[in-house]
C-alpha positions in Angstrom: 0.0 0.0 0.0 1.7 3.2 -1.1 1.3 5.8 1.2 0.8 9.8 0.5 3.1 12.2 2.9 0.4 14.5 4.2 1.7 18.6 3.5 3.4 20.5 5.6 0.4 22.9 7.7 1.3 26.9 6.5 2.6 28.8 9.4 2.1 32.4 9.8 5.3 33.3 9.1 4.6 31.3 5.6 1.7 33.7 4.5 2.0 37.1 6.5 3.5 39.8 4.9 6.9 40.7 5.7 7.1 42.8 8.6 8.1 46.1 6.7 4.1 46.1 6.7 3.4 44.7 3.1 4.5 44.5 -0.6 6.6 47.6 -1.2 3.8 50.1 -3.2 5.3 50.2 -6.3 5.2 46.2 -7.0 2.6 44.3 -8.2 1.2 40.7 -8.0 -2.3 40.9 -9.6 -2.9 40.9 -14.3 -5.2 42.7 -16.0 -5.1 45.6 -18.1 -4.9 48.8 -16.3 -5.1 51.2 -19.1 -8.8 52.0 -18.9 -10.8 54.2 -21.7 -12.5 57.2 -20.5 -16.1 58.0 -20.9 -17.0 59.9 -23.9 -16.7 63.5 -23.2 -19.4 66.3 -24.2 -19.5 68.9 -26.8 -19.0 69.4 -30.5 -16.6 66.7 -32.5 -16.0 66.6 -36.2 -17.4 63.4 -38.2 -16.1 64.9 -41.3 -14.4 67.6 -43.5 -17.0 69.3 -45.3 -15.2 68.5 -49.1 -15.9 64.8 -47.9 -19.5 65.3 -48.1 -20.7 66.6 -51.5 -24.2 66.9 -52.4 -26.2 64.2 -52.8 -23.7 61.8 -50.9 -24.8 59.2 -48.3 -21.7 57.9 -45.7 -21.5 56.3 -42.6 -19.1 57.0 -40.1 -17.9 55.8 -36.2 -19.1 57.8 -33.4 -18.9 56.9 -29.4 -19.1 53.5 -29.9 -22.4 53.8 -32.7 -22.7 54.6 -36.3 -24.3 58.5 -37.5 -25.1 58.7 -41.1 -24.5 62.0 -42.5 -26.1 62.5 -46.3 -25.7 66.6 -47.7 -29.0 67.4 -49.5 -29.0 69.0 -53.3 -29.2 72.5 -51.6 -25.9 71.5 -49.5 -27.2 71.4 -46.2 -25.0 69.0 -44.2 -27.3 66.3 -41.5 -26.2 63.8 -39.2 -29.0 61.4 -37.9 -29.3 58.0 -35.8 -28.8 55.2 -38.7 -32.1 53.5 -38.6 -35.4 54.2 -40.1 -38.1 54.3 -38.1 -40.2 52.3 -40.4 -38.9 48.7 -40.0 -35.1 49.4 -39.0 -33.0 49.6 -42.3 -29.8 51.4 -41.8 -29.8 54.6 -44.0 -26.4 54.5 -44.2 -26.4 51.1 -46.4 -28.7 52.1 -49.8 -30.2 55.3 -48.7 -30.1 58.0 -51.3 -30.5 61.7 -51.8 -33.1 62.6 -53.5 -33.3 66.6 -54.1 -33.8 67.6 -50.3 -35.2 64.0 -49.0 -33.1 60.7 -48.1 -34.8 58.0 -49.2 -35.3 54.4 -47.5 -33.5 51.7 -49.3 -36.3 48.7 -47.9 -39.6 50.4 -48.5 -38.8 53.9 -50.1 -39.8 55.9 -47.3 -38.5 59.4 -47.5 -37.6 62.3 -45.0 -37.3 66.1 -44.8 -33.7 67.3 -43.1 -36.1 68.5 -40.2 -36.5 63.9 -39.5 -40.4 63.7 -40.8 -41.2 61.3 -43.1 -42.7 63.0 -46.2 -43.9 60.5 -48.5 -43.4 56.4 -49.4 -42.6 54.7 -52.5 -46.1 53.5 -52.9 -47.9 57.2 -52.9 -49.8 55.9 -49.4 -50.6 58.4 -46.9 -46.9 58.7 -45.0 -46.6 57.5 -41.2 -46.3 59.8 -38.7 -42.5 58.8 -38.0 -39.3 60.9 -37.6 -35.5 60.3 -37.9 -33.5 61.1 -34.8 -31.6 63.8 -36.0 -28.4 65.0 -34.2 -27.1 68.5 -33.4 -25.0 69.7 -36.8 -22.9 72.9 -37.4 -20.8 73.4 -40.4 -17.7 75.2 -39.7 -14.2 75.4 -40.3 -14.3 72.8 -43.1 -15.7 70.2 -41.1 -19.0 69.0 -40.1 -19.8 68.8 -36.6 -22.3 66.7 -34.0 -23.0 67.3 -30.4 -22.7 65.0 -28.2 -23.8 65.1 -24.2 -24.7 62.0 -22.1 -27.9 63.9 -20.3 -29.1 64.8 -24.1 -29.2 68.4 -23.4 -29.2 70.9 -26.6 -25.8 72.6 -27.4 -25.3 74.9 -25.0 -21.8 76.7 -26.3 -20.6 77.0 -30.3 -17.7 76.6 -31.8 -16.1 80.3 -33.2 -15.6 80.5 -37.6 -12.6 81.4 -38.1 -12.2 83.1 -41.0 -8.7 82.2 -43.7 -10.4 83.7 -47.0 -7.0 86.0 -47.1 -5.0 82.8 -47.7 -3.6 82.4 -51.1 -2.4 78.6 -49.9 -5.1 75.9 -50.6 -5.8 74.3 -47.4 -3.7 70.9 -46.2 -6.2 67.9 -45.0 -4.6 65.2 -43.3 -6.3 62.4 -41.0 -5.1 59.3 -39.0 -6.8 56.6 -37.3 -5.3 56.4 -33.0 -5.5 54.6 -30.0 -6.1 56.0 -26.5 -7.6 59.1 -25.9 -8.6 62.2 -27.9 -8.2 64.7 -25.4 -4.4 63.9 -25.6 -4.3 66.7 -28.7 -5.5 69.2 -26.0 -3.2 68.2 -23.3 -0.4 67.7 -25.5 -0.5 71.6 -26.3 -0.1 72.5 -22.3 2.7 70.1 -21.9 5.2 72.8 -22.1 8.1 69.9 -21.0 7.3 67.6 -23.2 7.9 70.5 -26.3 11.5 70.7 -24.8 12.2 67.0 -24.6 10.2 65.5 -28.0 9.9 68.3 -29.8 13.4 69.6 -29.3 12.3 73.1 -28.5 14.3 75.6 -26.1 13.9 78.7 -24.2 10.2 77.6 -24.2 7.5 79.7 -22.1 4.0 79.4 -21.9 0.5 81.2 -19.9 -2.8 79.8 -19.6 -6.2 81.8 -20.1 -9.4 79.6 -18.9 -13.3 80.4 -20.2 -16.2 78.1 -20.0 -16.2 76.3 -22.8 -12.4 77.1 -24.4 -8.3 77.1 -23.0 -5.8 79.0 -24.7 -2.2 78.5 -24.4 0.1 80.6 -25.3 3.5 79.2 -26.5 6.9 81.4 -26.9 10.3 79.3 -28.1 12.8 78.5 -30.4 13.3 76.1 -32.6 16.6 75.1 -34.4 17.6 78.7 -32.7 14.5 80.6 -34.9 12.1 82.4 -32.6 8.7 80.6 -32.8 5.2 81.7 -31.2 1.9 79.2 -30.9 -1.6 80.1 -29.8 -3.3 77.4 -29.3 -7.3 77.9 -28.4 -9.0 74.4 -27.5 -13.3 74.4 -27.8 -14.1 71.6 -25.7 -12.4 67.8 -25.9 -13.1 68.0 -29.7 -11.5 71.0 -31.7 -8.6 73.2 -31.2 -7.4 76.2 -33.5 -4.1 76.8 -33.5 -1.9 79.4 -34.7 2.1 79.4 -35.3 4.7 81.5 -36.5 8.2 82.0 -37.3 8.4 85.7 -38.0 12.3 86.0 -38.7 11.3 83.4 -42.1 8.1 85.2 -42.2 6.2 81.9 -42.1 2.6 81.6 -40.4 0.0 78.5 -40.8 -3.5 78.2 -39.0 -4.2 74.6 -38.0 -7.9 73.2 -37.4 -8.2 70.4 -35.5 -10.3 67.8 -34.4 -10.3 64.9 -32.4 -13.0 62.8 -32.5 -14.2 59.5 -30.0 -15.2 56.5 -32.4 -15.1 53.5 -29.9 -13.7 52.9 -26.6 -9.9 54.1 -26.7 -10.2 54.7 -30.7 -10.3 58.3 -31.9 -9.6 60.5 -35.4 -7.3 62.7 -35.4 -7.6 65.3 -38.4 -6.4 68.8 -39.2 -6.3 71.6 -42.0 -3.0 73.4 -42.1 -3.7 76.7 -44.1 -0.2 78.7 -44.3 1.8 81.8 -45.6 5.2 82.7 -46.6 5.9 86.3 -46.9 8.1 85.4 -49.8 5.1 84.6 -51.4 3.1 86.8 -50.5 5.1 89.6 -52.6 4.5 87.7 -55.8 1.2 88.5 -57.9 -1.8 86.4 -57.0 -1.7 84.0 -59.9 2.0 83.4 -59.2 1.5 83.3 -55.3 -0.9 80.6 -55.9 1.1 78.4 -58.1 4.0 78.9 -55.6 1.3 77.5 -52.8 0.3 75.1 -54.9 3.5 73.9 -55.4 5.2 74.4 -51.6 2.0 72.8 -50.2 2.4 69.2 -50.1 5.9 70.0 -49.0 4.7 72.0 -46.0 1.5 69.1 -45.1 4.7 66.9 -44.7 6.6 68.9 -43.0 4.2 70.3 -40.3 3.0 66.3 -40.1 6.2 64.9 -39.0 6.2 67.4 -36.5 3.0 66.5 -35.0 3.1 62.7 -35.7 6.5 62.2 -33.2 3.7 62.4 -30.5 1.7 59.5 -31.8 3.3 56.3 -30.9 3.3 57.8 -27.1 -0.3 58.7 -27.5 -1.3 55.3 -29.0 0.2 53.6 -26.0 0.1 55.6 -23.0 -2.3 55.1 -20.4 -4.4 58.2 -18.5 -3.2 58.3 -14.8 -6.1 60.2 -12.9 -3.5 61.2 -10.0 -0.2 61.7 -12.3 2.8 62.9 -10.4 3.5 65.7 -11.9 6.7 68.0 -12.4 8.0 71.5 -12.1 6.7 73.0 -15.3 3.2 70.8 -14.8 1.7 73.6 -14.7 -0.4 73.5 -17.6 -1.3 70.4 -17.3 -2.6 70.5 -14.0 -4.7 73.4 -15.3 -6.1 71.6 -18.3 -7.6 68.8 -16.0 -9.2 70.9 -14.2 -10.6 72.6 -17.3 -11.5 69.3 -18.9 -13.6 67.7 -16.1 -16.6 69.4 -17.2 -16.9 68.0 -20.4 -16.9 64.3 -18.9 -19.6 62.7 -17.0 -19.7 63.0 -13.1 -19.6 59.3 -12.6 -19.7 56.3 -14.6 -20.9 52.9 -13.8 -18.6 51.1 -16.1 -15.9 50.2 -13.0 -13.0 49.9 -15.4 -12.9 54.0 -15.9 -11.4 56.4 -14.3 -13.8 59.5 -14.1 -12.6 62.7 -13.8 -13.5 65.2 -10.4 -15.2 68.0 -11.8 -14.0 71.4 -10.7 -15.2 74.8 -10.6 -13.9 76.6 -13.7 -10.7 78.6 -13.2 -11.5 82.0 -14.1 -7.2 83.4 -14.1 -4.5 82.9 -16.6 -1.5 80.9 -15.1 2.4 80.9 -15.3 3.5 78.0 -17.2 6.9 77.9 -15.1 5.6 77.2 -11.6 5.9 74.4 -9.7 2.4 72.7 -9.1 1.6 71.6 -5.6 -1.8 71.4 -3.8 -3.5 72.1 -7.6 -2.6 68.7 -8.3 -5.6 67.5 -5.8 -8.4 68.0 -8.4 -6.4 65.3 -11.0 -7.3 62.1 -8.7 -9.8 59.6 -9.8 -12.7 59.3 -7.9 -13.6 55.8 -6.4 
């Protein structure tokens, strides 16, 4: 008969902790993923540039974690609705048509006013009383915008036109697909080390001026030893307008861009550069815009590859609701604080991190100074 030698009984010393009081607090012994999304944040968000949507065209496009169709009428009025017709449920977005000023039902040939009512059917019967749900839509800046809040409250701030007629330079679209989270554009232009360290820009100084719905930083350096200046103004999570300059080159280019949420940690990132070079701008017009013409992919590429150096740290980092932050912080201590009311108070999904909302901060700020009890308002709340 074989016999089984019975294990050793666990002592306390065996499975206490060491007497230091526990695991040191930067270890770990438990997986799982602890890069969390964030909830979708409120306000106005591009789904598209405007040239993206000529008359007559029917799209569909990602948007917080659902589809929107957007379809620009014969008249050029740009809509955005909920995908599904109220009829029976075919999505709009797969066979609808524009027909003058109506989209038109792929399954049954209902067809609806931009204002959501159904307007007629393809059989001539009387038309149900049934509505689209439209969404909140603004044209401006060469995109088309949606709303977005998570109480479905109207819009309750707009986003400033900004006006670039006086350009001579055709405007520069560009567009990539990221991971993480799309308020890293806005944070990104606060982080006034990380221009320093990634960027490779010195002498760099930067303020802070707070409103309700908008931050502005504004950012002095140099870069390869030519004097540079950046305002950046940000309109919620979604669009920032941006303007820089190297006077001693005489070189200037307005940026517009957006960031928009299309599933949990996936966002777009796209901008329109619009720019000047005072060397040009002594030519006659028809020459100054063949020189555009001409220098314009060149300077798309350009200002790209200064932006993109950002984007494999944004496609992997993770958002640290209590971050320990560093002398020159400042901004970004700011910017949380800012951002907080664009997010929802709580969330019951366990895995996020929601921000503490804050009062709004009504004074500009030093971008030099070291941060210290600002820092509370960053912390997660359980």
């Amino acid at each position: 008969m074989t016999r089984t030698a019975a294990l050793p009984q666990a002592t306390a010393s065996d499975v206490a902790p060491p007497a230091s009081g526990g695991m040191p607090s930067n270890r770990r012994s438990t997986v799982g993923e602890t890069r969390a999304p964030l909830p979708y944040p409120d306000g106005w968000f591009s789904v598209c540039f405007s040239r993206d949507l000529p008359p007559g065209t029917v799209r569909t496009v990602p948007f917080m974690g659902q589809d929107l169709v957007l379809y620009r009428t014969a008249a050029g009025r740009a809509c955005a609705i909920d995908p599904y017709c109220p009829h029976l449920g075919a999505h709009l977005g797969v066979g609808g048509k524009v027909q003058g000023e109506e989209l038109v039902c792929p399954f049954h040939g209902l067809a609806f006013s931009p204002e959501g009512g159904c307007v007629r059917t393809g059989q001539g019967t009387t038309p149900p009383d049934a509505s689209l749900t439209l969404r909140y839509t603004k044209e401006v800046n060469g995109a088309v915008m949606v709303w977005a809040d998570h109480e479905n409250r109207p819009p309750n701030w707009e986003v400033p036109e900004r006006d670039l007629s006086a350009f001579a330079s055709p405007p520069q679209h560009s567009s990539h697909e990221m991971r993480g989270y799309p308020q890293d554009t806005g944070e990104n232009s606060v982080d006034q080390v990380h221009f320093g360290w990634l960027h490779g820009l010195t002498d760099t100084a930067a303020t802070y001026e707070v409103g309700d719905c908008w931050m502005e930083t504004l950012l002095t350096a140099r870069w390869h030893g030519q004097p540079m200046r950046m305002r950046m103004r940000q309109f919620g999570m979604g669009h920032v307008q941006a303007e820089s300059e190297m006077s001693r080159i005489g070189f200037r280019v307005i940026t517009m861009l957006y960031s928009t949420p299309t599933a949990p940690m996936e966002w777009t990132m796209s901008w329109i550069d619009t720019f000047e070079l005072a060397l040009f701008e002594r030519l006659p017009r028809p020459l100054r815009r063949a020189a555009y013409a001409l220098l314009g992919p060149v300077a798309k590429r350009w200002l790209a590859s200064f932006a993109q150096i950002d984007f494999p740290i944004w496609n992997a980092r993770a958002f640290l609701g209590r971050p320990k932050l560093l002398r020159g912080d400042r901004g970004i201590a700011e910017f949380r604080r800012w951002s907080a009311r664009f997010y929802p108070p709580s969330s019951t999904d366990k895995r996020v991190f929601p921000i503490r909302p804050v009062p709004p901060v009504s004074s500009a700020a030093s971008g030099a100074g070291a941060v210290g009890a600002s820092a509370e308002p960053l912390a997660p709340v359980s």
